[in-house]
C-alpha positions, 0 to 999 in steps of 0.5 A: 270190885264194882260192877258196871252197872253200879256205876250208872246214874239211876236216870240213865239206867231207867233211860237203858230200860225204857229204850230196851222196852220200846225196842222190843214193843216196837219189833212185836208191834211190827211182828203183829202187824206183818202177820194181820196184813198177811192173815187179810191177804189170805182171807182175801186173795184179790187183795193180792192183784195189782191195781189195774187202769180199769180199777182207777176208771172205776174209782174215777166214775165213783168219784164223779158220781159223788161230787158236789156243786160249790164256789171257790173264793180267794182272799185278797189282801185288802180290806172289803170297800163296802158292808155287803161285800164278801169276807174274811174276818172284819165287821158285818152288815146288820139289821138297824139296831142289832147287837153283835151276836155272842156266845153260850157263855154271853162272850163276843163271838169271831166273826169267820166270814160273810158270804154275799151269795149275789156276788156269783152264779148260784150253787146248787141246793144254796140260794140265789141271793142274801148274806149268810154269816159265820162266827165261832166261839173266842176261846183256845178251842175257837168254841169247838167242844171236842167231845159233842161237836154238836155242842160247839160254840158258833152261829151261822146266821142268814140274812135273806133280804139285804135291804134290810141290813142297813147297819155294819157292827166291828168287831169286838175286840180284846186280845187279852181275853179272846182268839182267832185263827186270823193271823193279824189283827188288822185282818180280824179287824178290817177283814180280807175281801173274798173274791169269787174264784173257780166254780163247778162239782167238786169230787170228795178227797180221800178222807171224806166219809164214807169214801176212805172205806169204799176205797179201801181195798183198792188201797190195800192192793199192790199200786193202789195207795200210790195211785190214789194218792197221785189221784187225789194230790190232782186235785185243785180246789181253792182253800175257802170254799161254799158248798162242794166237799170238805177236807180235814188234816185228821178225819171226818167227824162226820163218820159218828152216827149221830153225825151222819145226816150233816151231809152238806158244806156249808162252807170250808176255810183253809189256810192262806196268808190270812188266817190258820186253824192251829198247825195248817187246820181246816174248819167246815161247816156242815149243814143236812140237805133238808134244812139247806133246802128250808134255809133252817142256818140256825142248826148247823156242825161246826168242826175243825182240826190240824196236824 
């Protein structure tokens, strides 16, 4: 007489197994996470007081207190008219006889975008005047070195006198070997003109660093995640930004040590109809107030991440 068990293919058996082990992790991963949130209420009894409206005053005053001058931008779907023009993507005013700028490893780099900062009213902290470039490495990675940020693969070049650009570069292009986030090729190779958009202090979201820990035991509190997130989801600032705040699909890289002093927006490219970093990403550029202050572009954070 056979068993039941005998009968059952030797996959199908692990599969009962490992659905049993997940069950039962599952339930005690649960059980510990029930018992820590209980042992942080009892540790901390005003976490069991409901968010109040002066609570939310509180964080709106935090808020307003943290925030950051920027310029907003929106790409529009036509090609730039002129090689000063502000941009997605597409070719670059140079300097007579400049090369198109490459990588550590001597590869062509990606041209993000150019930044004519005459084209609106100046942002504090930013100069007045003068074009400031954005490339990125062509790799699968877009030159991101996942494990030491500041060893990432991109240049942001500043051009302060655009008298002398009297040169515009194309790009580069070789599908077979390289990779944008631009979404065709006509925009990695015409580029997408960059209008000026809204203006004026930005308040950081919910995952800027150190704002998700100063929030936290709001958060933690009867109301508070859902009034924070109602909170922030108010918030309206377009997807392609200079200066202002960042925003990340993930985290703040920010929140490393040996990151923290790069605590400027240098500039901020979301997703639009133009271009994508990887599944709905966001790509920051981060610079110190001290070298935006001496125009020192040449040592720069460069992040991105998606869901």
């Amino acid at each position: 007489m056979t068993s039941f068990f005998s009968e059952i293919p030797a996959f199908a058996y692990t599969l009962i197994v490992l659905g049993v082990v997940f069950i039962i992790a599952t339930a005690l991963r649960n059980r510990r996470a029930k018992q820590a949130q209980t042992q942080t209420v009892a540790d901390n009894p005003a976490l069991e007081r409901p968010v109040t409206i002066a609570d939310m005053q509180t964080v709106s005053r935090t808020l307003d207190q943290a925030a950051l001058p920027y310029q907003g931008f929106v790409a529009q779907d036509k090609a730039p008219a002129g090689a000063l023009e502000s941009r997605l993507g597409g070719g670059i005013a140079a300097p007579d006889g400049a090369a198109w700028p490459v990588g550590r490893g001597g590869a062509p780099l990606i041209h993000l975008a150019q930044i004519n900062l005459s084209e609106f009213a100046a942002v504090p902290e930013f100069p007045a005047a003068g074009v400031v470039q954005f490339f990125i490495g062509a790799d699968k990675a877009f030159g991101l070195d996942f494990d030491d940020q500041l060893r990432s693969d991109h240049l942001v070049l500043f051009h302060q006198d655009t008298n002398d650009l009297t040169a515009f570069l194309r790009p580069p292009h070789d599908p077979n070997k390289q990779r944008s986030p631009f979404l065709s090729e006509d925009v990695w190779l015409e580029g997408r003109r960059l209008a000026p958009g809204r203006s004026g202090p930005m308040r950081p979201g919910w995952d800027v660093w150190p704002l998700d820990e100063t929030l936290q035991d709001i958060w933690e509190r009867p109301g508070g995640e859902e009034q924070l997130e109602d909170l922030f989801e108010s918030f309206d600032y377009e997807a392609h930004r200079l200066g202002g705040h960042p925003s990340f699909t993930q985290q703040d890289p920010r929140a490393h040590e040996a990151l923290l002093r790069y605590s400027r927006t240098l500039l901020q490219v979301g997703c639009d109809d133009f271009i994508m970093f990887g599944d709905s990403g966001e790509c920051s550029f981060f610079i110190t107030a001290e070298d935006l202050k001496a125009l020192r572009f040449d040592r720069t954070l460069y992040s991105w991440d998606c869901c």
